[in-house]
N, C-alpha and C positions, 0 to 999 in steps of 0.2 A: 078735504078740499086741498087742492094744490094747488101752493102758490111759491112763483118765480119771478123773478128780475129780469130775467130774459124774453124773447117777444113774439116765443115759439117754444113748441114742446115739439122734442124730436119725435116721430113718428108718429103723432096725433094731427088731424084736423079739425078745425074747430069753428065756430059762426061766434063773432062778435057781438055779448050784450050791452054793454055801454062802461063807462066809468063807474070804481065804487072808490069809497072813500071811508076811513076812518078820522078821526081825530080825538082829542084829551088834551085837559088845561090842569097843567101839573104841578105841584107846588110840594113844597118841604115843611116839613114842622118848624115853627120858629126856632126851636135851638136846635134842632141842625143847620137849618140856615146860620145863627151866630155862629155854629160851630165852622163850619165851612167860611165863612169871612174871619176866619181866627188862621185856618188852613193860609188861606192866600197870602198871609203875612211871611211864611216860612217855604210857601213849595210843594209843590205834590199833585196827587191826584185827590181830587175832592170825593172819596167815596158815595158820598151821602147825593151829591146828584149823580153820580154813574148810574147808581142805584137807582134815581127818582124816572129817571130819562128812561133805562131796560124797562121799569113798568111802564112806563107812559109807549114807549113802542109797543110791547105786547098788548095794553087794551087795544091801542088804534088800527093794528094788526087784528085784532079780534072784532073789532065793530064792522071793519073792511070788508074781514070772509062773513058778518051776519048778511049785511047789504049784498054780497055776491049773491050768498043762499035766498034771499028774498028772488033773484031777479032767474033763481033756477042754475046758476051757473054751476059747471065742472070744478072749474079753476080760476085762478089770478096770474094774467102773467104781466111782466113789465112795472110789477109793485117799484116804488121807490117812496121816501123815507122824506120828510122835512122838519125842521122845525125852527123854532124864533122863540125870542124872549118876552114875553107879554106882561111884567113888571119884576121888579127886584125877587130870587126865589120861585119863578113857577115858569115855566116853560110851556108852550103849544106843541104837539107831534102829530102829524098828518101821515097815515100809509095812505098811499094811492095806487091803483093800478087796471089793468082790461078783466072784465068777467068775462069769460067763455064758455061755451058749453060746446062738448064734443061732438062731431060726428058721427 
């Protein structure tokens, strides 16, 4: 499956099948989490959700292209990436973007 952020694939035509979507409600183990509020005190990067966040995009990313392939699609194009904080520790990640199917 091919999927792009862009809202066209050069030299392909394609028919429009609707919206897909993924998402994942993403959380830390408790002492990583202490351990990251122990981080914030001194600076840096918080490894431990860079970390939590790259998994949380990859499933949502992957439930995304499932829903493409139910509706038959080629491709994903015009994906783009969200997310929000939904309590101390665990984060939301939505991929969204158009199924196509080729010409």
């Amino acid at each position: 499956m091919l999927i792009v952020n862009i809202d066209y694939i050069p030299g392909k035509e394609f028919e429009v099948l609707g919206l897909v979507k993924g998402t994942v409600v993403q959380s830390k183990h408790f002492g990583k989490d202490f351990m990251a509020g122990m981080r914030t005190l001194v600076g840096g990067e918080i490894k431990g959700y860079t970390e939590m966040l790259v998994e949380a995009r990859n499933i949502a990313t992957k439930r995304m292209e499932e829903e493409a392939l139910k509706l038959g699609a080629d491709a994903v194009v015009g994906i783009h990436y969200g997310s929000s904080a939904i309590m101390q520790g665990a984060a939301e990640v939505i991929a969204y973007g158009t199924a196509v199917k080729f010409k």
